[in-house]
Structure formats: structure tokens, C-alpha cells
TITIMI-561938 format. One line per field, with one value per atom (N, C-alpha, C): residue in one letter; x, y, z. Coordinates in Angstrom, 2 decimals, always signed. Layout:
BEGIN
rest	(A/...)
u	(X/...)
v	(Y/...)
w	(Z/...)
END
This chain:
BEGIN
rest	(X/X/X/X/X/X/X/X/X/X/X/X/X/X/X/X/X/X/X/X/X/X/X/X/X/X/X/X/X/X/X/X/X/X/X/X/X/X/X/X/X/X/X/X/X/X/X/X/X/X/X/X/X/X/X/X/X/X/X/X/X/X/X/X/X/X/X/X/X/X/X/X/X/X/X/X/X/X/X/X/X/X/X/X/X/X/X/X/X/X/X/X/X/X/X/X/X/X/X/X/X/X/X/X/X/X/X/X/X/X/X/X/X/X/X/X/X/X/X/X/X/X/X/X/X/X/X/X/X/X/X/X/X/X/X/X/X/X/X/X/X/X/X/X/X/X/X/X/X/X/X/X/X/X/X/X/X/X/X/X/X/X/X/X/X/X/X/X/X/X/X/X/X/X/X/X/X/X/X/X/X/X/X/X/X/X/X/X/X/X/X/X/X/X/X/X/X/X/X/X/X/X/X/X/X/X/X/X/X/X/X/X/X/X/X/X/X/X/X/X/X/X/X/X/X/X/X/X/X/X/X/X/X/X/X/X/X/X/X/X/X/X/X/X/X/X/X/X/X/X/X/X/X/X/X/X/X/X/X/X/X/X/X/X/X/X/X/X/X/X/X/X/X/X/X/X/X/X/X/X/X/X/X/X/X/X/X/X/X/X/X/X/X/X/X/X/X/X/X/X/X/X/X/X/X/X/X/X/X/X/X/X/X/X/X/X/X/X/X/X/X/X/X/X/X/X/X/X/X/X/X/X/X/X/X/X/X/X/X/X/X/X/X/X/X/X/X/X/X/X/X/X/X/X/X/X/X/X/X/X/X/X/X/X/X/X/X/X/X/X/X/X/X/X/X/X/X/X/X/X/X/X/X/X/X/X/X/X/X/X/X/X/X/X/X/X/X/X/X/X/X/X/X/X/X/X/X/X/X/X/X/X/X/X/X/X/X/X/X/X/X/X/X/X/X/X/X/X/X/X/X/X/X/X/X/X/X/X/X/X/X/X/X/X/X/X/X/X/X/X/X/X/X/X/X/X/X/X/X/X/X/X/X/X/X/X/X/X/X/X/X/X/X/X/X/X/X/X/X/X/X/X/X/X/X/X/X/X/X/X/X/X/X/X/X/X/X/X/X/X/X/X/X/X/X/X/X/X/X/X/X/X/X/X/X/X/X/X/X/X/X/X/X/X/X/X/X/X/X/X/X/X/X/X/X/X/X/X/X/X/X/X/X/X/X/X/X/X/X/X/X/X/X/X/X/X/X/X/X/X/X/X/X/X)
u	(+0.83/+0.00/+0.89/+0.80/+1.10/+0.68/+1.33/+0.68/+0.97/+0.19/+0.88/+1.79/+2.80/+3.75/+3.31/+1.85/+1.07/+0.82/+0.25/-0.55/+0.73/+1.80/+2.65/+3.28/+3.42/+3.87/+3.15/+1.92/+1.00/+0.95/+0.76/+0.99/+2.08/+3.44/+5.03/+4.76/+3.94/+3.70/+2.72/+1.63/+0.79/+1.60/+2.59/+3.13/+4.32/+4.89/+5.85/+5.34/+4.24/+3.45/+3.18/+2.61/+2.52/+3.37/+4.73/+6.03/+5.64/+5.58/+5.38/+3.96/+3.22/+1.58/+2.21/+2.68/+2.84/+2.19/+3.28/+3.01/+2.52/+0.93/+0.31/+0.05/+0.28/+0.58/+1.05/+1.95/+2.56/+3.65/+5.01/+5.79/+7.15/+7.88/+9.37/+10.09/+11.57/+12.47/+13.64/+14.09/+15.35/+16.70/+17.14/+17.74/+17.28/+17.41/+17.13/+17.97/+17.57/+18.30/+18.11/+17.37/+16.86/+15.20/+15.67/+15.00/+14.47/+13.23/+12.74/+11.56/+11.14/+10.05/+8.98/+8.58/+7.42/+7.36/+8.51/+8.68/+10.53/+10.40/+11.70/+11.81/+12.99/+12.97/+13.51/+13.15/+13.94/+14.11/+15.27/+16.38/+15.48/+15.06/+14.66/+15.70/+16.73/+17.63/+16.96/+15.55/+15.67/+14.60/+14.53/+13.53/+13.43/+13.63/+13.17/+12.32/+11.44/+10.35/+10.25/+9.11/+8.97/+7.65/+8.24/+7.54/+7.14/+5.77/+5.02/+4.96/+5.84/+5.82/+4.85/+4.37/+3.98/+2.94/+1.77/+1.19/+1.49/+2.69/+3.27/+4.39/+5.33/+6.18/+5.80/+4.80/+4.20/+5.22/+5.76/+6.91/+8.04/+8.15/+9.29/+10.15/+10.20/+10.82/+12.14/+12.93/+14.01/+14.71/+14.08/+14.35/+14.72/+13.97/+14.14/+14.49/+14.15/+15.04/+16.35/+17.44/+18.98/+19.16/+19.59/+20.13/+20.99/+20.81/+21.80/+21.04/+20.26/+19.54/+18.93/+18.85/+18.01/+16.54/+15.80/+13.95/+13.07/+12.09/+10.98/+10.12/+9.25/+8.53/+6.40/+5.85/+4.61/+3.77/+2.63/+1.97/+1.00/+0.95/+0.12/+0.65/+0.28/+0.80/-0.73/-0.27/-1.76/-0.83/-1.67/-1.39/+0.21/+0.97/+2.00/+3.06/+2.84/+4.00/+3.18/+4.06/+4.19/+3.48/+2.20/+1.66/+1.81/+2.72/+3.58/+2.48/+2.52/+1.74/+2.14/+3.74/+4.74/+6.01/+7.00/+8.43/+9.31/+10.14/+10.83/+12.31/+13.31/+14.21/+14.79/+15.98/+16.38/+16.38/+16.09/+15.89/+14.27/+13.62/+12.06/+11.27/+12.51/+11.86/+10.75/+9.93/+9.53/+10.20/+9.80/+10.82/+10.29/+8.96/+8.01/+6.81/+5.79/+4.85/+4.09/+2.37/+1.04/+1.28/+1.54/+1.45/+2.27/+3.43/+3.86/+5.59/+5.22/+5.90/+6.85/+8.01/+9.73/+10.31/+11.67/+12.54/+12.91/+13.13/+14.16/+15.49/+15.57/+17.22/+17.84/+19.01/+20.08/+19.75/+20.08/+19.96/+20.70/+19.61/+20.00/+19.54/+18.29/+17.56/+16.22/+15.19/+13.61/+13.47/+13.10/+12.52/+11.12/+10.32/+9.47/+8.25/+8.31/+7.34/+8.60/+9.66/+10.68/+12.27/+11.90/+13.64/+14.56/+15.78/+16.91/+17.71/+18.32/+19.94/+19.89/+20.97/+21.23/+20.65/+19.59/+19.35/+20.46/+19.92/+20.74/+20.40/+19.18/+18.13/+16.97/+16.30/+15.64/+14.67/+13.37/+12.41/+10.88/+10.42/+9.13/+8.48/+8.12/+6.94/+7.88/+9.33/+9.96/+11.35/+12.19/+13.47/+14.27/+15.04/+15.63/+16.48/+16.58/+16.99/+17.95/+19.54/+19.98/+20.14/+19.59/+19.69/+20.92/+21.74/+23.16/+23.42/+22.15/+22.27/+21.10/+20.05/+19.75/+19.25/+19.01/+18.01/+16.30/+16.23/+14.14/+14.02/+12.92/+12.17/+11.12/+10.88/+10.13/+9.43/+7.89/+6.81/+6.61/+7.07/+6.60/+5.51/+4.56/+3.59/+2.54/+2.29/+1.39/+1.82/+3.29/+3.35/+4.28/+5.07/+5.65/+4.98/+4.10/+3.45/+4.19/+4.42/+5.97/+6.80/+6.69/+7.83/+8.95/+9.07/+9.90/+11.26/+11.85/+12.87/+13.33/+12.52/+12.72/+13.18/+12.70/+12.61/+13.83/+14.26/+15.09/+16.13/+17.55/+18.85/+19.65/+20.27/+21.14/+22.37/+22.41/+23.39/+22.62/+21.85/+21.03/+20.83/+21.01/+20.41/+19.22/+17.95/+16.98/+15.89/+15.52/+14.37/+12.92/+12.44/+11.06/+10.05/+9.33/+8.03/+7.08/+6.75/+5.59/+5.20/+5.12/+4.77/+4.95/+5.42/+5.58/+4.47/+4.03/+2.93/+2.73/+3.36/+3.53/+4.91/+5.48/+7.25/+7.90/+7.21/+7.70/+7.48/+8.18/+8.01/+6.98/+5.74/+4.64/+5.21/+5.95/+6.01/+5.07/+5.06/+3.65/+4.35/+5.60/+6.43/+8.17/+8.67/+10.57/+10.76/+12.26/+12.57/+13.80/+14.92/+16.24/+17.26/+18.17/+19.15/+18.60/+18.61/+17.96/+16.34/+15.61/+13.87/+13.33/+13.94/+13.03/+12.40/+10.83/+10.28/+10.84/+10.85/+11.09/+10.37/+9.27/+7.80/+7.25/+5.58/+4.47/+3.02/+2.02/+1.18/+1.02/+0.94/+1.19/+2.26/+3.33/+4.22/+3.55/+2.71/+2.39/+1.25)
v	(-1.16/+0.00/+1.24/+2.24/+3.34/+4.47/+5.30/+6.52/+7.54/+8.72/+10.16/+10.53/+11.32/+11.55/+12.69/+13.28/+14.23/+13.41/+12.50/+11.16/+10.78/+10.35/+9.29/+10.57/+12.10/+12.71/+12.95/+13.38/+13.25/+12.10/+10.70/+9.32/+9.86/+9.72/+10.26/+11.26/+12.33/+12.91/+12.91/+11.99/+11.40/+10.43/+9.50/+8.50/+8.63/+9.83/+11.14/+11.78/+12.14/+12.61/+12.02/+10.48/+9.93/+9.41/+9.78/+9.34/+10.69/+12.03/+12.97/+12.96/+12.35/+12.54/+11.25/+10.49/+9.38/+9.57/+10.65/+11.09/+12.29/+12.23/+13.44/+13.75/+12.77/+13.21/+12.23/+12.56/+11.62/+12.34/+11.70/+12.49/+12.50/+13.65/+13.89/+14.00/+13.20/+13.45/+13.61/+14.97/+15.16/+16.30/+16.97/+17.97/+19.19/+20.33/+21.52/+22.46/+22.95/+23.46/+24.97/+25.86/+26.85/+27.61/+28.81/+29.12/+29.95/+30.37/+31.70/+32.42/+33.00/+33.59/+32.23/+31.45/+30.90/+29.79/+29.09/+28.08/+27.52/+26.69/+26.06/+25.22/+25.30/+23.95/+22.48/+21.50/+20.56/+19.98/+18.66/+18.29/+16.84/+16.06/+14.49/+13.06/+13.98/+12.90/+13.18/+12.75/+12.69/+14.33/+15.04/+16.43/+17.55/+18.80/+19.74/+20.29/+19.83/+20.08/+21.48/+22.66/+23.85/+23.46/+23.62/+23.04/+24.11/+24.66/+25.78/+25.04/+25.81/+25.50/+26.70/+27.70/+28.68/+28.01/+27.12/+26.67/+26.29/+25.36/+25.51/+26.21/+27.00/+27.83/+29.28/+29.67/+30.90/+31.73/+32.91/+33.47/+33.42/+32.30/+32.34/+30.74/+30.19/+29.25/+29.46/+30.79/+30.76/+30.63/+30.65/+30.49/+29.14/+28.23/+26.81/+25.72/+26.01/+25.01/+25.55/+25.03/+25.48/+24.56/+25.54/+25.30/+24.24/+22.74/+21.49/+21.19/+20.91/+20.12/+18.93/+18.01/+17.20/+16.46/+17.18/+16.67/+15.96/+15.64/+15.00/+15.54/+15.92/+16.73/+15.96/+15.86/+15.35/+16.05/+15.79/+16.70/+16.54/+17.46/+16.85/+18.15/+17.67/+18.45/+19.53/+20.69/+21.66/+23.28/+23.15/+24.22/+24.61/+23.73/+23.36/+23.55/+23.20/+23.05/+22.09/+21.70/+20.98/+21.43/+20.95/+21.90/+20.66/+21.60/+20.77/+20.42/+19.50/+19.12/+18.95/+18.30/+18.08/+18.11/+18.55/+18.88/+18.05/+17.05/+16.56/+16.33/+15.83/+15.63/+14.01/+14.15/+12.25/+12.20/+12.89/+11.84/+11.70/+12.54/+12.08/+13.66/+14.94/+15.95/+16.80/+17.36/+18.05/+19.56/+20.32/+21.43/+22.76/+22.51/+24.02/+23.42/+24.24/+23.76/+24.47/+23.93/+24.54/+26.14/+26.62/+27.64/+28.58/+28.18/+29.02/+29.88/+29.66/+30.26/+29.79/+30.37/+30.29/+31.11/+30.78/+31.53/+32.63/+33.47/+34.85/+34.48/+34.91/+34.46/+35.58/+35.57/+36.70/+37.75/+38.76/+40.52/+39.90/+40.87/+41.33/+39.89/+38.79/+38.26/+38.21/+37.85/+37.87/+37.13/+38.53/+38.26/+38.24/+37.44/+36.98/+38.39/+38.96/+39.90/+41.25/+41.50/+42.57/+41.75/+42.63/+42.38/+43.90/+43.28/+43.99/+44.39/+45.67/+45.35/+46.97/+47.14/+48.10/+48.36/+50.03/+49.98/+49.69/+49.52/+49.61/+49.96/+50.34/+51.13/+51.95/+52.99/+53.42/+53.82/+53.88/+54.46/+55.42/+55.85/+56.75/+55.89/+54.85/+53.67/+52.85/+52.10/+51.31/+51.49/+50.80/+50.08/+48.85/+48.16/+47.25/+47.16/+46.08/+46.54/+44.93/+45.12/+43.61/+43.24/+42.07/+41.59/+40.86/+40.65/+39.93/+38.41/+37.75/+36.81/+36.89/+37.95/+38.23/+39.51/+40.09/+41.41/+41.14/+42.18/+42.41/+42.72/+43.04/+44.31/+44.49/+46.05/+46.48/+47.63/+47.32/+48.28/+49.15/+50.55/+51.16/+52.13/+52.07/+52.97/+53.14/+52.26/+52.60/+53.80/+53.48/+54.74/+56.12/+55.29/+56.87/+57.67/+56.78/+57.03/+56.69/+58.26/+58.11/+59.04/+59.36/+59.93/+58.94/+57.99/+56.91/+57.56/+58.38/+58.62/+60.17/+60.79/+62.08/+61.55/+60.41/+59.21/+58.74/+57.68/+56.40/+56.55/+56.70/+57.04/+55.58/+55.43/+54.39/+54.26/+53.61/+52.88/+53.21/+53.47/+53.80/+52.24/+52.39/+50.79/+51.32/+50.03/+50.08/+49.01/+48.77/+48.05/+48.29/+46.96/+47.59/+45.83/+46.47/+45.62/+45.55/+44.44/+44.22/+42.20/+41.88/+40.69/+40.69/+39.30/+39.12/+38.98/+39.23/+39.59/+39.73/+38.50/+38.46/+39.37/+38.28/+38.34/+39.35/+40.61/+41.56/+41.93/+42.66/+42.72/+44.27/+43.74/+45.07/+45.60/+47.06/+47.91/+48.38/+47.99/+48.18/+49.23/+49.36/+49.85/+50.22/+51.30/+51.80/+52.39/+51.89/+52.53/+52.57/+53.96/+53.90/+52.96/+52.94/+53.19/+53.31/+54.60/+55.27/+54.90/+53.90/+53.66/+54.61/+55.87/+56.74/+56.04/+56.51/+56.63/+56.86/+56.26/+56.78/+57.45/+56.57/+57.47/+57.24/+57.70/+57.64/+58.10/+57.77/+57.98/+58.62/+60.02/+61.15/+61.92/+61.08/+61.69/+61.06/+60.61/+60.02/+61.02)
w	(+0.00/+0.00/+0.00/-0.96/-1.06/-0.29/+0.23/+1.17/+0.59/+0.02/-0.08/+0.66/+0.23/+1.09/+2.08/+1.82/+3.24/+4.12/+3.33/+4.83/+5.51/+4.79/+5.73/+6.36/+6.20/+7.04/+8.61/+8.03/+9.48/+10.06/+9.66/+10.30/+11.18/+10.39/+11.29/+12.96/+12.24/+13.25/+14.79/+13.95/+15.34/+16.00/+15.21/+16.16/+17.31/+16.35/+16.88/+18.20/+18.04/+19.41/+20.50/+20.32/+21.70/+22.46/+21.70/+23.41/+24.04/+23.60/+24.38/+25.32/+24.67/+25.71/+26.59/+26.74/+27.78/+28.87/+29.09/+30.88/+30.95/+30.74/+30.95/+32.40/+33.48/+34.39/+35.78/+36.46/+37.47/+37.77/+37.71/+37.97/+37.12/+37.34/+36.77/+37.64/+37.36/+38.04/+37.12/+37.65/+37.09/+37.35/+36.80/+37.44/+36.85/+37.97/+37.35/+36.97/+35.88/+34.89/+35.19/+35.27/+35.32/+36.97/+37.23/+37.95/+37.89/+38.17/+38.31/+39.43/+39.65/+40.82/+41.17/+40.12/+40.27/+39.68/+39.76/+38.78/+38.33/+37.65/+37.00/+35.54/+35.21/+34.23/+35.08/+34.19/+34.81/+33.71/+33.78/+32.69/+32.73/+32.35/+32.70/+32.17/+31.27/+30.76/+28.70/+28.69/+27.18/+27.26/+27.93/+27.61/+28.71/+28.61/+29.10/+29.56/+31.09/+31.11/+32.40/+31.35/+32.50/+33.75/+34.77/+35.88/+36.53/+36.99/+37.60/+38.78/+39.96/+41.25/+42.63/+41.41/+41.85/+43.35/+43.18/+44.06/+45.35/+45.13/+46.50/+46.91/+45.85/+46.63/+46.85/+46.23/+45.77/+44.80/+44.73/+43.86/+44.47/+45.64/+46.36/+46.21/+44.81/+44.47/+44.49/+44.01/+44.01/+45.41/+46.56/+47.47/+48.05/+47.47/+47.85/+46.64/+45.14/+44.42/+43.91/+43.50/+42.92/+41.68/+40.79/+39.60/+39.96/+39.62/+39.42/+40.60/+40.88/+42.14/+41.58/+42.10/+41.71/+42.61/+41.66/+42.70/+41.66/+42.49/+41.83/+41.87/+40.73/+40.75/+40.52/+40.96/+40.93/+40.26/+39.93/+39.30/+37.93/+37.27/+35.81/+34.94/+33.67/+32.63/+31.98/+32.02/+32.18/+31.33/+30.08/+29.29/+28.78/+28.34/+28.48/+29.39/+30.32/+31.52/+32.32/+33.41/+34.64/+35.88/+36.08/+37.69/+38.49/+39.17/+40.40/+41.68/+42.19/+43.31/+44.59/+44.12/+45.20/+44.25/+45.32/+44.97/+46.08/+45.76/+46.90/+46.23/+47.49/+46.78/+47.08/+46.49/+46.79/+48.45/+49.38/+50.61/+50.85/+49.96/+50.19/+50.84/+50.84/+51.80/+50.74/+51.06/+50.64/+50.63/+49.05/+49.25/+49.42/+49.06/+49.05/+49.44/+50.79/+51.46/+50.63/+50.49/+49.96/+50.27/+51.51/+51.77/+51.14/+50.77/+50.06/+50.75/+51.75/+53.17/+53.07/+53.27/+53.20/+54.16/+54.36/+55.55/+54.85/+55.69/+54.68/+54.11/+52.92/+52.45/+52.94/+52.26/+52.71/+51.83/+52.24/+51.91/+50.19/+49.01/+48.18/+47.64/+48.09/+47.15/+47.29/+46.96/+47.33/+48.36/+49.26/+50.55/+51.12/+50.83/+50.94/+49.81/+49.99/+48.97/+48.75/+48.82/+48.62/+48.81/+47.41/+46.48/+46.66/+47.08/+47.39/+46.45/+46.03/+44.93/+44.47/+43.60/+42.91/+41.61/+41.04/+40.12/+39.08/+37.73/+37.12/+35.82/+35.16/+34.40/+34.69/+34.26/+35.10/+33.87/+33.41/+32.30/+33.02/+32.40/+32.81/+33.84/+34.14/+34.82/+35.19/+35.74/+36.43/+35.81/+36.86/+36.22/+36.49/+36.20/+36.52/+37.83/+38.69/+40.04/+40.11/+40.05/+40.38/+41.76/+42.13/+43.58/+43.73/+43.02/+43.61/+42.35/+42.50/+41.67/+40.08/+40.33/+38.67/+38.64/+37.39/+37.74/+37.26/+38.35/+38.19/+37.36/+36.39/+35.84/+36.97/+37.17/+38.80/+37.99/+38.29/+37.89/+38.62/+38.65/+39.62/+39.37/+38.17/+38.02/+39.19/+39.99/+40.60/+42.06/+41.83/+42.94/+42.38/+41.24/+40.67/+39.51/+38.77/+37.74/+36.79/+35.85/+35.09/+34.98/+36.30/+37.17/+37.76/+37.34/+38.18/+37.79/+36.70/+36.83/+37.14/+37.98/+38.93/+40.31/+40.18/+42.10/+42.11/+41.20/+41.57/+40.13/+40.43/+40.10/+39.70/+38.32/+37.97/+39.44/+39.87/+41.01/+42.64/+42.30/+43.97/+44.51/+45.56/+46.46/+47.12/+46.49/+47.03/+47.22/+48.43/+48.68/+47.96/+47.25/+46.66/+47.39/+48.11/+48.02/+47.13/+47.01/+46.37/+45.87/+44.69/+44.41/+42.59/+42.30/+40.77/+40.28/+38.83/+38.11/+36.65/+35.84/+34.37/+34.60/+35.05/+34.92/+34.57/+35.66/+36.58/+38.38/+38.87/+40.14/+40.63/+41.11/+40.59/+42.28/+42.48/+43.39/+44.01/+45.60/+46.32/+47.44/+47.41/+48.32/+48.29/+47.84/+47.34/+48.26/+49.48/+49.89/+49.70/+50.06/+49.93/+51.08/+51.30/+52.00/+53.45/+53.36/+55.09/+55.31/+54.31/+55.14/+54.46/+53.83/+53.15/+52.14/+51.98/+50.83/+49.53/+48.45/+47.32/+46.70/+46.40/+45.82/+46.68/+45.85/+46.88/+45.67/+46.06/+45.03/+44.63/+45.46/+44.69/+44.10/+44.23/+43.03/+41.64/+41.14/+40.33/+39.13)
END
């Protein structure tokens, strides 16, 4: 039997597809490759899978998984990535509780809702702020408007509260050095 060479391409490709649907959901174990506020990659040996840990670490993953770690990750596969259920590692611990809740790290990384570091760009509505090991992008319209660069100076050290929000850090709170205010709503 002869196949068009369209048909036997799509054949190729449905059969192509179901090593990937296998494991639509259970678990991965592997190493992680990459980190970020709310989430990770992990390595599995034959694939790259992005794992949303947001549920149980809240945006405070970088706090508890490390680049070259190796965990297991539980969960199901939902809009392409990984929603994590549980995170453990080879002795069986769990690494991020439901709640979300983590210890404080050290000055100059995300501390529980406020990130530490030196600007190091500054535009009308936010700027970039490095904490030691990456830099933010930090929204500050809601308190400088777009005045943010009458406020906050390339090399200033400053504390900004707030929470991540489509992979930026939305400013609920800038202070300098000395506890001062940076902005405030009505500079806005």
C-alpha cells in the first residue's frame, strides 16, 4: 500500500506525538536546569520540562530550588508546563509547602514579597533593580506614575516591596538606604 507523502507525514507525526503525551501526568524526576520567581525547568535525561511551582512555593521558588539540584517533581501536565503538586528531593523531603511560606534568604535576594539590589536602568513607569544573583524588571507605576525617573537614580540601592505579576516585580512599596520613601502615590 502506497501513502501520499502528506498522509505518511502526518501518520510520522501522530506516532511522533505519543512518546510525548505518555506522561500526561505523574511524575518527573530530574535535574534543574533553570529558575525563576514561580517556577523552573527541569532536565529528565531525554527532555526539558517547565515546571510551575507557583502553588506551593508561591513566587518564592528561588528560594528553595537550585540550579543542578536534583527533585521530583509530581503533578500533571496543564497548558504546556508541569503543575507541580509536590516537589521533593532524593531523601524524600519536601521542598516548598502549599502555603507558600519560606525563611528569609540573605539581603540582596527575594525576601518573601521585597527584592533587594542596585538599580541599574531606570524608564518613565519602572526600572531594573539587580539583587546579587539576577536582575528584576520592577513596575513602579502605581506609585511613581511616570515619574519613576525624577525618584530612583542608575546605582542607587533600594528596597522595593511588592509581588511578581507576568514576569515583573509590581512595586507596592521603594525605599532607599535610610527607610526613606522613594515614591508615593502622589508623586504620580
Amino acid at each position: 500500500m502506497k501513502l501520499p507523502v502528506r498522509a505518511a507525514l502526518i501518520l510520522m507525526g501522530v506516532v511522533g506525538c505519543t512518546g510525548a503525551t505518555q506522561m500526561q501526568n505523574g511524575a518527573l524526576t530530574g535535574t534543574v536546569e533553570r529558575v525563576w520567581e514561580d517556577g523552573f525547568s527541569i532536565n529528565t535525561g531525554d527532555r526539558t520540562v517547565k515546571a510551575d511551582a507557583w502553588g506551593l512555593c508561591g513566587d518564592n521558588t528561588q528560594q528553595n530550588v537550585s540550579v543542578g539540584e536534583e527533585l521530583t517533581v509530581g503533578g500533571e501536565f496543564s497548558g504546556g508546563e508541569f503543575d507541580a503538586s509536590i516537589i521533593t528531593n532524593p531523601s524524600g523531603e519536601d521542598i516548598c509547602s502549599a502555603d507558600g511560606q519560606t525563611q528569609d534568604s540573605p539581603a540582596g535576594q527575594i525576601q518573601g514579597s521585597a527584592i533587594t539590589g542596585t538599580i541599574e536602568r531606570v524608564w518613565e513607569d519602572g526600572f531594573s533593580i539587580n539583587t546579587g544573583d539576577r536582575t528584576v524588571k520592577v513596575d513602579a507605576w502605581g506609585l511613581c506614575g511616570d515619574n519613576t525617573q525624577q525618584n530612583v537614580s542608575v546605582g542607587e540601592e533600594l528596597t522595593v516591596g511588592g509581588e511578581f505579576d507576568d514576569g515583573e516585580f509590581d512595586a507596592s512599596d521603594i525605599t532607599n538606604a535610610n527607610s526613606d520613601s522613594v515614591c508615593s502615590a502622589a508623586s504620580g
